[in-house]
N, C-alpha and C positions, 0 to 999 in steps of 0.2 A: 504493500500500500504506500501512496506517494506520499509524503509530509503535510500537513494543510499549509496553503500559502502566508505568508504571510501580511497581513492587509496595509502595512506600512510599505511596503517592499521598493516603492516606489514615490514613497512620499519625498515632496519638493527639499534641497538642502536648505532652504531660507526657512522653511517652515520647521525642520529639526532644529536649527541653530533657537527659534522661540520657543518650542517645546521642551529642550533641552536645560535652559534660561530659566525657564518657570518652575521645574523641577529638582530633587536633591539631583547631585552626583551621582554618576550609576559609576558602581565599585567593581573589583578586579571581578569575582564571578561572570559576569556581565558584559564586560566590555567586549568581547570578541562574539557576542551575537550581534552586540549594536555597532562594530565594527562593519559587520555583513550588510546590516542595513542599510550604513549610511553608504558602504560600496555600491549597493543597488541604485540607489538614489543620486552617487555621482554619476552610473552610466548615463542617469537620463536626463543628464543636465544640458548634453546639447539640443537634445530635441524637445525639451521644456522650453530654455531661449529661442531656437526657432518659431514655435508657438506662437510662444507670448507674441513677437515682435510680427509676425504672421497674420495671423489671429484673435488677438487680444480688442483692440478697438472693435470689431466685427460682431466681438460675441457680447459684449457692454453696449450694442446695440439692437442685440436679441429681446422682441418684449413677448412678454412671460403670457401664456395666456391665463384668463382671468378666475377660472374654471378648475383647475384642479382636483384630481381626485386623490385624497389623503386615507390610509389605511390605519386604522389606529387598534391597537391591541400590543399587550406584554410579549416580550420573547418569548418562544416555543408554545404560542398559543394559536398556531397555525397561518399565522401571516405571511410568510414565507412562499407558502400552497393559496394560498388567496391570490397575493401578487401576483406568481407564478399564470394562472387561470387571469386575470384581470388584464395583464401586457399583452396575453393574445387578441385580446380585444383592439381591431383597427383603428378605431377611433381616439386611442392614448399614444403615447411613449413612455420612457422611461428612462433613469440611469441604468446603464447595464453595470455586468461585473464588470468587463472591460476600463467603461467610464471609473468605476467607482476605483479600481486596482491604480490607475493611471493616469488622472483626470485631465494633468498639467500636457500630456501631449496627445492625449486623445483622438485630436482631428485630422491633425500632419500625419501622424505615423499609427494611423490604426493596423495596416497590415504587416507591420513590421513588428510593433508591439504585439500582437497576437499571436505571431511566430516567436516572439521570446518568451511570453507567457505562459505558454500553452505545455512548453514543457519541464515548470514545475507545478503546473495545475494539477490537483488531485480529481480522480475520477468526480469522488461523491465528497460531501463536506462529511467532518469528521463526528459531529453530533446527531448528524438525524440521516445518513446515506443516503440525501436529497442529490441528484445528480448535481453535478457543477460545468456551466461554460459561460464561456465569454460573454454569450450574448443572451445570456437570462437578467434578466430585472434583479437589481442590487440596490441596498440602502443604500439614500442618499447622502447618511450620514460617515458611509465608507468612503466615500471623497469629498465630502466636504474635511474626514483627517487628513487627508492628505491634500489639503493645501492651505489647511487652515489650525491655526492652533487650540481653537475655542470648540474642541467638541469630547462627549462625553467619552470617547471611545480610547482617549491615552488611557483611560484608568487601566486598559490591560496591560499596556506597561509599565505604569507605576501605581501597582494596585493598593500598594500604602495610601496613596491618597483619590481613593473611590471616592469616601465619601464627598472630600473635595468637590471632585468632577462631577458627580451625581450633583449635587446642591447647585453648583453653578451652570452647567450648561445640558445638564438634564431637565432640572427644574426650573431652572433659569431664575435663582434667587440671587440675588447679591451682587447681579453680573453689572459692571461698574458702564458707565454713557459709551465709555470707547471699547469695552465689549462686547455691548452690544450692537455698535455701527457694526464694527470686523464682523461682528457675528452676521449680522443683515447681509453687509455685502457680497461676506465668502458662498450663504448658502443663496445668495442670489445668484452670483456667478455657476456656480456647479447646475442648477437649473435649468438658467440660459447657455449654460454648454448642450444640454441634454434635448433642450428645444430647437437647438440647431440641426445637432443630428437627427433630430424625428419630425425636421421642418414645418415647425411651428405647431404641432399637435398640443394639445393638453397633456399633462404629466399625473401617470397614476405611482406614488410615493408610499415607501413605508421603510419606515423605521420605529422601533417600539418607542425613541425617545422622544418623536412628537405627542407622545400621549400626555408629557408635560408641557409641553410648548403651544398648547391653543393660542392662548392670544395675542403672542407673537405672530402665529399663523394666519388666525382672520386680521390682522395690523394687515398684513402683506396682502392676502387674498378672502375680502370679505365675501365673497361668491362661491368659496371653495365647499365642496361635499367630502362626507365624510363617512367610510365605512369601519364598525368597529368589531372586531372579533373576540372571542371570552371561548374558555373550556373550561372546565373541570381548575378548578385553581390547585389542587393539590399535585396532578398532572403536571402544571406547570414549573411547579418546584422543583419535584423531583426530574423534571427535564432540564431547567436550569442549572441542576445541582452536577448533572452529566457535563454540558455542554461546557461548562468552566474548566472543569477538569482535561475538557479537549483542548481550546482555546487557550489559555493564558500560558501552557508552557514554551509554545513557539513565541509569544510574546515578551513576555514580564522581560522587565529590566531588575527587578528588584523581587525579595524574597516573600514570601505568599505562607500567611497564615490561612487552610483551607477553613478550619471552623470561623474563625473572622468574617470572612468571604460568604461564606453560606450563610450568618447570622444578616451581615450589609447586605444579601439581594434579597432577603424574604424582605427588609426593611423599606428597601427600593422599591420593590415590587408592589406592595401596598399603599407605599406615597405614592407614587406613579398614578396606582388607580385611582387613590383619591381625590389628585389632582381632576382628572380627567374626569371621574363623575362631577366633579361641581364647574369645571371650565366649560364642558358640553353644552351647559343650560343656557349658554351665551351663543351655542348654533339654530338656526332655526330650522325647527322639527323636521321638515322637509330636506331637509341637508345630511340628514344622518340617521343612519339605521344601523341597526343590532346584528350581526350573526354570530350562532353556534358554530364551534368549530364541528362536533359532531355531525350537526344537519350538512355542513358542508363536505364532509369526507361520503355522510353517506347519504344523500340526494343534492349533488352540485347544481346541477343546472336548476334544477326548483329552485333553491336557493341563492344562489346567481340573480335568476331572472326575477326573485320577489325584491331583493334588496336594489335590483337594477330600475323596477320601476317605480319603488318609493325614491328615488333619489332624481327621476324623470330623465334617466337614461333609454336610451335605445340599445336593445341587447339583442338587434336580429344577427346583424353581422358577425358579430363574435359567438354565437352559439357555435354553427359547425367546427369553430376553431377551435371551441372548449372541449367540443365532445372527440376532436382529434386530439388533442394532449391528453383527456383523461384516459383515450386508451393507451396511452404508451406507458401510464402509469401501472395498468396491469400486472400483480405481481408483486408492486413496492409493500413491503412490510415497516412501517415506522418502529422505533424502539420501544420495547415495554420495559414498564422499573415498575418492580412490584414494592408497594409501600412496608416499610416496619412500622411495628406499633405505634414505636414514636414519632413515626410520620403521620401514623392517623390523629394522633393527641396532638401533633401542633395542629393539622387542619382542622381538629375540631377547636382548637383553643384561638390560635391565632389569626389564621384564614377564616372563621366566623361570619364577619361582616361582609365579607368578599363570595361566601356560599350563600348568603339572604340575596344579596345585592343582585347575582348574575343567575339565582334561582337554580342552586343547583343542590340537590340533596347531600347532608355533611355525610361522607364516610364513615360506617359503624367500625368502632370498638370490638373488638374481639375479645371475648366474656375471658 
């Protein structure tokens, strides 16, 4: 099995040098993976200046259409497979992986980037054996880190200060006038990269960390809809609990208490929703609708087509497209974690609010 990439791999040297700056010192353990890193990032520093100097005024005159559609749900709560189903739809774009691995030279050198990427891309990501290529739909918030310093996603390399990254550019508490311009303008830019390549479509987004960013979100795009996904909250733990475990060792700069780490994402995980149930009340009802992850694994296109026409989409064109991927999915089996005890006694104790909230029966205690 290949390595899973790693999502810095390509990030800008000007954006390392303020990453770098903002965080402790990374020590001897350390220094020879971030050596790797920032070698990757020097190769593509001529085809970054090409870009920019190319490119750059062209795409700062890309406007954003007004419409957007935003995916909103916690990681490993099947957004991933929502996305995945919603980009087939003709009438979106997206950032792809591509964009998101590369962002700074994306447009100049896509087939050359592609031929160097491709061979250390792993088949399937390492958390859920979800296939992986270039040109699947990827968070937006994987390139807005690579070329921005203001996003939540260094906390995998300097997971000592999650909670940091979490408060500031998850939640967006605290974050000072000048970071929030940078903030505005980096995820504006990545955007209008992405509107370029899909020549001016609307953009379907997801990142679980917009589910704290509402009203940054309608600031930018008061027109924007909004789909939000929910499962089984205990499901989601115990899938997040995996996918760390996958994720942070190609990353971290610095050393990882796991109990720590699982204690900060159950903590995230329910600020997040909290956030978002009460930011929501500020979309109007027509703009945003509910799905099950279950309803979607197991009658998609019903549920596709119910949340497409509360939100006063047209979903003829994208049917046969959806019914052609969900047959290639034939055969995927997603990962089961069977819970321990003490996984049921937190979700009956801590998850609580989160089972009333999203109506889902709490998991029994075993006598």
């Amino acid at each position: 099995m290949s390595p899973p990439i790693n999502v810095f791999a390509f990030n800008s040297l000007r954006n390392w040098r303020r990453v770098l700056r903002a965080n402790p010192p990374v020590t001897r353990p350390y220094r020879r993976k971030l050596r790797r890193m920032l070698l990757t990032s020097a190769l593509g520093l001529p085809f970054e200046t090409w870009e920019r100097w190319r490119y750059a005024s062209r795409v700062e005159n890309v406007h954003l259409h007004p419409e957007p559609l935003f995916i909103i749900g916690p990681g490993r709560s099947g957004t991933t497979h929502l996305h995945n189903l919603i980009a087939r739809d003709p009438q979106f774009g997206y950032v792809s992986t591509l964009q998101g691995l590369a962002p700074n030279f994306i447009i100049s050198s896509g087939d050359l980037l592609r031929r160097l990427v491709e061979r250390t891309l792993p088949a399937t990501r390492p958390m859920d054996n979800v296939a992986v290529s270039l040109d699947a739909p990827q968070e937006e918030e994987v390139a807005l880190a690579n070329t921005s310093p203001h996003s939540f996603l260094f906390h995998l390399l300097f997971p000592q200060r999650a909670e940091y990254y979490f408060e500031t550019y998850y939640l967006q508490k605290n974050m000072t006038a000048r970071q929030r311009e940078e903030w505005r303008r980096d995820y504006t830019r990545v955007l209008q990269t992405a509107t370029w390549l899909f020549a001016g479509r609307p953009l379907v987004l997801k990142t679980p960390i917009n589910s704290g960013r509402v009203p940054e979100l309608l600031r930018m795009f008061p027109r924007a809809r909004f789909i939000a996904i929910r499962r089984d909250p205990l499901r989601i733990v115990l899938s997040t609990r995996n996918m760390y475990r996958q994720i942070l060792p190609p990353h971290q700069l610095q050393d990882v208490n796991w109990e720590q780490m699982e204690t900060l994402n159950l903590r995230f995980f329910l600020a997040a929703q909290q956030k978002w149930a009460a930011d929501r009340q500020h979309i109007a009802p027509q703009r945003v609708v509910d799905v099950r992850y279950e309803d979607l694994t197991q009658n998609p296109l019903e549920t596709l087509t119910r949340a497409y026409a509360h939100l006063g989409l047209d979903a003829s064109a994208a049917l046969p497209r959806w019914e052609a991927y969900l047959d290639t999915l034939r055969g995927y089996r997603p990962n089961r974690f069977q819970p321990s005890p003490a996984d049921v006694r937190l979700a009956r104790h801590e998850l609580r609010w989160l089972y009333e909230t999203w109506q889902y029966p709490l998991p029994e205690e075993e006598p």
